[in-house]
C-alpha positions in Angstrom: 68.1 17.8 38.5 67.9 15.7 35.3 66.8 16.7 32.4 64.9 14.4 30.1 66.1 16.0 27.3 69.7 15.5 28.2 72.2 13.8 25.5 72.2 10.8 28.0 68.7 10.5 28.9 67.9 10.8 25.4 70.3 7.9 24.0 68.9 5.6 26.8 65.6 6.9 26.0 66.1 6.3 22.4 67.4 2.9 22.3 64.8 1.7 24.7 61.8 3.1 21.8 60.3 0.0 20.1 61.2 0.2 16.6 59.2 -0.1 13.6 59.5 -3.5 12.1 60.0 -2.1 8.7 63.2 -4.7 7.5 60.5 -7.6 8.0 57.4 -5.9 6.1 59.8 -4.7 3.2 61.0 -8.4 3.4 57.2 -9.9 3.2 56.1 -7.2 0.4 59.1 -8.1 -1.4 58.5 -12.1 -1.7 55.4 -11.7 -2.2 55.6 -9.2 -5.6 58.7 -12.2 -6.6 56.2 -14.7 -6.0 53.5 -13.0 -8.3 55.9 -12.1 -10.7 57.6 -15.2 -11.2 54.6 -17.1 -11.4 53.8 -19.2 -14.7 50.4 -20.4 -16.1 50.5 -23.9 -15.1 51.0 -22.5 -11.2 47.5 -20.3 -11.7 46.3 -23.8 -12.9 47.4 -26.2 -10.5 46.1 -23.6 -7.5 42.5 -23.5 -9.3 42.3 -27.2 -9.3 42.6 -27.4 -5.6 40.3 -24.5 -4.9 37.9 -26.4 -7.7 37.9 -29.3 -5.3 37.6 -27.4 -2.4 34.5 -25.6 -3.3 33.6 -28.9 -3.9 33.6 -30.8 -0.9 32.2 -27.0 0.6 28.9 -27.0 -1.6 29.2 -31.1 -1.6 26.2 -33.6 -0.1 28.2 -36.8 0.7 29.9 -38.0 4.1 33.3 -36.8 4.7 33.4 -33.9 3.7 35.6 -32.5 6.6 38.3 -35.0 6.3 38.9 -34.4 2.6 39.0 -30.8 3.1 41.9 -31.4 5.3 43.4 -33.4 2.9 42.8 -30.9 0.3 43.7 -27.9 1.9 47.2 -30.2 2.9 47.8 -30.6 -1.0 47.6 -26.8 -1.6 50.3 -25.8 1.3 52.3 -28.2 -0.1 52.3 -26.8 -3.5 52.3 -23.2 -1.6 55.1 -24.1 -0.2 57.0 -25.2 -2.9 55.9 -21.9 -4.9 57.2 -20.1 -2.4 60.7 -21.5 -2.0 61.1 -21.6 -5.8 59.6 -18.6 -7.7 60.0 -16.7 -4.7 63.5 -16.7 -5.2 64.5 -18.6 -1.7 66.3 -21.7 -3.5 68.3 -20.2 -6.2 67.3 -20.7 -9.3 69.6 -23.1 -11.2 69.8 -25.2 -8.6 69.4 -28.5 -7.8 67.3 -28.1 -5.4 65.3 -25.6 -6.9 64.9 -27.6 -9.8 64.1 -30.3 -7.9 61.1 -28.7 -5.0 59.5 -27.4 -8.4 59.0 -30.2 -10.0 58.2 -32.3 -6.5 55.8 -30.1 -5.0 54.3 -29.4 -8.4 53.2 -32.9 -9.3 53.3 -35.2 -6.2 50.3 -33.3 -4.9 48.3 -33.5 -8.2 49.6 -37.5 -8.4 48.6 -38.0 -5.1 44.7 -36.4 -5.5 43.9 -39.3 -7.2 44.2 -41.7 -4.6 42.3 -39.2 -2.4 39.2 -39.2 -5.0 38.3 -42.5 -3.7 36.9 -40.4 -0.3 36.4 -37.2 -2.0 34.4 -38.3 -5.1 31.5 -39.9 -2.6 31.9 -36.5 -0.5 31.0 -34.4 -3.4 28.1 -36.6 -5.0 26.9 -40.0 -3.9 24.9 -40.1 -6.6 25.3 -41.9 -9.9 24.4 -41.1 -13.5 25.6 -44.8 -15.4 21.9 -45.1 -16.5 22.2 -41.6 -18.3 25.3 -42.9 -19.8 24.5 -46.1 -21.3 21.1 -43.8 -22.4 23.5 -41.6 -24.5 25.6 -44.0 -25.8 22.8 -46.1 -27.4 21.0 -42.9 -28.4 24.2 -40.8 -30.0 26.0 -44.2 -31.0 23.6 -47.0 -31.5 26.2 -49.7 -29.1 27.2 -50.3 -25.9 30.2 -51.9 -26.6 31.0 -53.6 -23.3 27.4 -55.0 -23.9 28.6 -55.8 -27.7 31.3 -57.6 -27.5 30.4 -59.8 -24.6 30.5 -62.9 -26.7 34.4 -62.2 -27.3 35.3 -62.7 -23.9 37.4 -65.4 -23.3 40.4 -66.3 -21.1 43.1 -65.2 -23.8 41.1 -61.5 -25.0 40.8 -60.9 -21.6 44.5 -61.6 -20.6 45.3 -59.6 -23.6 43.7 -56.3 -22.8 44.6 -57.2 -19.1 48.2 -56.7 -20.0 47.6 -53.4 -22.1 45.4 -52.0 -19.3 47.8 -52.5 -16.5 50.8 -51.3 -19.3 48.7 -47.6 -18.8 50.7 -47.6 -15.2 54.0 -48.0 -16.9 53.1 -45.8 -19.8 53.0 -43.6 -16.9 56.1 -44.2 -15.2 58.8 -44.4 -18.1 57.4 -40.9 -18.9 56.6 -39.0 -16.1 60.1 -40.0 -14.5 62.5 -39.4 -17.4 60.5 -36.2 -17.9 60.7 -34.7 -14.8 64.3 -35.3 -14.0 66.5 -35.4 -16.8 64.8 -33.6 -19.6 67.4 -31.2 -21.2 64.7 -28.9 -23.5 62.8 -26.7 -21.0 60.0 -25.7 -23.9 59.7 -29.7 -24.6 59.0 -30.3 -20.6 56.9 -27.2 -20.0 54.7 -28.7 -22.4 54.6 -32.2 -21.5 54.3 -31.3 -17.9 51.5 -28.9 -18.6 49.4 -30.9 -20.9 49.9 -33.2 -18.3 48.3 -31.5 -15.3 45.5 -30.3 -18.0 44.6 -33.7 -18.8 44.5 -34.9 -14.9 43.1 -32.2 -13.4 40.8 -31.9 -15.8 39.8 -35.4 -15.8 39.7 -35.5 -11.9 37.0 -32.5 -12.2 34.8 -34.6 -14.8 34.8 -37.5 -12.2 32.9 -35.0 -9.8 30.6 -33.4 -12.4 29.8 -36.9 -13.8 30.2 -39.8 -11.3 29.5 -42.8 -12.2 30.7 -47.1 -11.8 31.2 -47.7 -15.0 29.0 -51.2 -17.1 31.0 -53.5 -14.8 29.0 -52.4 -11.9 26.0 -50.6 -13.6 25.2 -53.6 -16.6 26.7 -56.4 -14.5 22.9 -58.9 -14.7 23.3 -58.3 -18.3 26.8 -60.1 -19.0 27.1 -64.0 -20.2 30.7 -64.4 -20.0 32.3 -63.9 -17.1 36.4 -62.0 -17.4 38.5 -64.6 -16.4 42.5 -64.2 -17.2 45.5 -65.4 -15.5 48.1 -63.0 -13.7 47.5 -59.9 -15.5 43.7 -60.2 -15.0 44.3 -61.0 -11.6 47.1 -57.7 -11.0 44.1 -55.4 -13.1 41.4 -56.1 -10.5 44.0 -56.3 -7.4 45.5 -52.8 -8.2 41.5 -51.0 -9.2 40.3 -52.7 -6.4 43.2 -51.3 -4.2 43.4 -48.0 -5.6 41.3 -46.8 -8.1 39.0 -44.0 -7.1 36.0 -46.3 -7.7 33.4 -44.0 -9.5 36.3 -42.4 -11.5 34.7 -42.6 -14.9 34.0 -39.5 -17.5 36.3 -39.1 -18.9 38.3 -42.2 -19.0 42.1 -41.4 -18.1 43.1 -44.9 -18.9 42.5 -43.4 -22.5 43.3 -40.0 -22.5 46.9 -39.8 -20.9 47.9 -42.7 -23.3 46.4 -40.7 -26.6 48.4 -37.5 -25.0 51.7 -39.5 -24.9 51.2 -40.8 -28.2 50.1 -36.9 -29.6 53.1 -35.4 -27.8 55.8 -37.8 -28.9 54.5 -37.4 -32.8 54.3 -33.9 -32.0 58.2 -33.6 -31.3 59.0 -36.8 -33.1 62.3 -34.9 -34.8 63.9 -35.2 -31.5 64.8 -38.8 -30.1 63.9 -40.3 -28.5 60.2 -39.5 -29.8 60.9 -40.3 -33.4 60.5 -44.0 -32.3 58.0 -44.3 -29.8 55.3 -42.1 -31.3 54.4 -45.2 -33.2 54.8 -47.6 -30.7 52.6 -45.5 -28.4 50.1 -45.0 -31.1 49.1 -48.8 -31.1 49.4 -49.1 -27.1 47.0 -46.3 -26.7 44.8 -48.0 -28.9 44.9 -51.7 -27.1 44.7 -49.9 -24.0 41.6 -47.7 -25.4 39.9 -51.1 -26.3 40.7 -53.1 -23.0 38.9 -49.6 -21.2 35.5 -51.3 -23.0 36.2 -54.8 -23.3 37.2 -55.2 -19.6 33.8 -53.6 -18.8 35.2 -50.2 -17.0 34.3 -47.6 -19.4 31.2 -46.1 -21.7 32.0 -45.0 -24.8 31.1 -42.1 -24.2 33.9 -41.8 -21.6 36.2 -42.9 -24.0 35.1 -39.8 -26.7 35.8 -37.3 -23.8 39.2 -38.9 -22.9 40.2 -38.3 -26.9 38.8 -35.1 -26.7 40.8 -34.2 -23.9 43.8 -35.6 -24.7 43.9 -33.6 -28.3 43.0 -30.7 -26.7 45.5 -30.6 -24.2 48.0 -31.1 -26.3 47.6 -28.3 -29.0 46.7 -26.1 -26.4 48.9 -26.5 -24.0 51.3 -26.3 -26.7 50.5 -22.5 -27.6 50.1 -21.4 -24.2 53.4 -22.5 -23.2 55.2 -20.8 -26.4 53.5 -17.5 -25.3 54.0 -18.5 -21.8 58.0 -18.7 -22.3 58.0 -15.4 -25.0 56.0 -13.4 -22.6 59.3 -14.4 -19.7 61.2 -13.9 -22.3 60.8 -10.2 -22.9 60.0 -9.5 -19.1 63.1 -11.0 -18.1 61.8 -13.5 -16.0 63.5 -17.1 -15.3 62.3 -20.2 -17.1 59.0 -21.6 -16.6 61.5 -24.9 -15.3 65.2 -24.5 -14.5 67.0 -28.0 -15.9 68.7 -30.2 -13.8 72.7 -29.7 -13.7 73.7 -32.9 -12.1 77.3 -33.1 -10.7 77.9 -35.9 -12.8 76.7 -34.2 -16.5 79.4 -32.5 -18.4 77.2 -30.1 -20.4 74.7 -28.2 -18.7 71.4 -27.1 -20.5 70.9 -23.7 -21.2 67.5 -22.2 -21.1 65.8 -20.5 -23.8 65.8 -17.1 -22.3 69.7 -18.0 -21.6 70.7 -18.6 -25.2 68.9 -15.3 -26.0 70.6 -13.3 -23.4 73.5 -14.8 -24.9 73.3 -14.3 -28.1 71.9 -10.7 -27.9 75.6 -10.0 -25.5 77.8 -11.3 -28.0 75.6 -9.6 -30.8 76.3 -6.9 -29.1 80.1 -7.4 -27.9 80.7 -8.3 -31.4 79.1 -4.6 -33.1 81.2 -2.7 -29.9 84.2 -4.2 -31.1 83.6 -3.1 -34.6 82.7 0.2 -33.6 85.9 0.5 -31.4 87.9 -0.9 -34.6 86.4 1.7 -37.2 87.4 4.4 -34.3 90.9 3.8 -34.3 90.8 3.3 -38.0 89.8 6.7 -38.9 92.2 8.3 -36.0 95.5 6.5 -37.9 94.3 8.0 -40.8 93.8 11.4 -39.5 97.3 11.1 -37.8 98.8 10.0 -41.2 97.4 13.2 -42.9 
């Protein structure tokens, strides 16, 4: 007779039992608290922006609404997922390609929401409010200025301001780029990159709250001189034509991530290579803040909330992100972003919190040995007596 309790029964019996999946939950709980842990301010803000644009498109009027949900909810697993691998520890930090899925899945999903405004703004509200615009700006500042300085069009103005208006994309590039990948002073790039996403993000949410074409579209019986340039002119209306999100107006981006550049670089003009283009900016910010008006795309009204913006963004991102780094600081916690060590760089940038740590160990190395040294001192000296 067998016994079910016997030593073999009970092996078989035990090694057939399902077993609690406890490894995999402890795993899950575990990312999870890294993730929340690790996470910095500009993540909370980037994650807001898409749920700000999905509730949106959910409590939104227009056509479409379903496709640039999809499209949406796409940009926010992409950033997910980049959270994930990244301040949940996955890729290790000081890496390059922890360093590099950060940055990537950061701002390519933000970049790329612009292009998808051009569905998405219609979704959310197919209405327009340019009369209420033009209204404010006559009321509050007695001039329409695209209306104003009609009778300064010609050929060469408008080639002028066509080349400053399309410089706004290269403006762009020469910083974003140089930023991202081989900035060597974490506090400088946290706040670039978040002013940055404050400005755009912030910007993209005033397109929905405040659509409108812009006195191109909404004054265009009222014009005598018609804009007509040579290739600059011409590369301006191909590129907004092709790309712009069309009713993409309050507050006018064209002027506030030029006035941010320009803010940032005087801000941190003791370090080069900002000493020297602070000024330079200064003046291309303002051509391009002109051409906005002059080219007939902007209110100015739109161009007093771009200012606004920009300023604000800067100073304020500016605080946040020196509490944002102290508060890591005295938790412990990795850099907000982890600098590139490229195989082909011979000195490798140290973090903030890294300098501390260091400096506090050989503080303290430094006070041990002194300690040790006293020690044997006073024990020669007893021995001698």
């Amino acid at each position: 007779m067998t016994h079910y309790l016997g030593p073999e029964r009970t092996t078989a019996q035990v090694a057939n039992i399902p077993q609690p999946r406890l490894r995999t939950s402890v795993t899950r709980s575990n990312l999870f608290s890294r993730v929340l842990t690790n996470l910095a301010v500009q993540d909370y803000f980037i994650a807001v922006y898409f749920l700000v644009l999905l509730f949106a498109l959910a409590v939104g009027t227009g056509p479409g609404r379903e496709a640039c949900t999809r499209t949406v909810v796409g940009d926010l697993s992409f950033f997910g997922m980049g959270i994930v691998l990244t301040r949940g520890g996955i890729l290790r930090e000081g890496s390059i390609a922890h360093a590099l899925v950060y940055r990537v899945c950061g701002f390519l999903p933000v970049f790329l929401s612009y292009f998808q405004l051009r569905h998405i703004l219609p979704a959310v509200a197919p209405h327009s409010v340019d009369a209420s615009l033009v209204a404010l700006d006559l009321r509050v500042f007695g001039i329409e200025p695209a209306l104003a300085w009609d009778h300064f069009v010609t050929a060469h103005t408008t080639e002028w301001f066509a080349f400053f208006y399309f410089s706004y994309f290269f403006l762009l590039t020469v910083h974003v780029i140089p930023m991202m990948f081989s900035a060597s002073n974490g506090m400088r790039l946290a706040h670039f990159a978040f002013g940055m996403f404050i400005v755009v993000c912030l910007g993209h949410v005033g397109y929905m709250l405040v659509p409108g074409w812009g006195p191109y579209h909404a004054l265009a019986g009222r014009f005598e001189h018609p804009l007509v340039g040579g290739f600059f002119w011409n590369l301006v209306k191909a590129t907004v034509d092709a790309g712009g999100a069309q009713k993409d107006i309050f507050p006018s981006l064209h002027t506030a991530l030029p006035t941010y550049f320009a803010i940032f670089s005087f801000m941190h003009r003791d370090a080069k290579p900002f000493r020297y283009t602070w000024p330079v900016l200064a003046f291309a910010a303002t051509q391009i803040i002109i051409a906005t008006m002059f080219l007939r795309w902007h209110y100015l009204v739109d161009i007093v909330a771009g200012l606004s913006l920009a300023t604000a963004a800067a100073l304020l991102s500016h605080r946040i992100i020196v509490w944002e780094t102290e508060r890591r600081e005295k938790l412990g916690l990795p850099p907000i972003y982890s600098m590139f060590a490229w195989p082909w760089t011979t000195n490798t940038a140290v973090s903030p919190s890294t300098t501390s740590n260091s400096v506090d160990l050989a503080t303290a190395t430094h006070q041990a040995r002194e300690i040790a040294s006293d020690e044997s001192h006073e024990s020669h000296e007893e021995a001698a007596q």
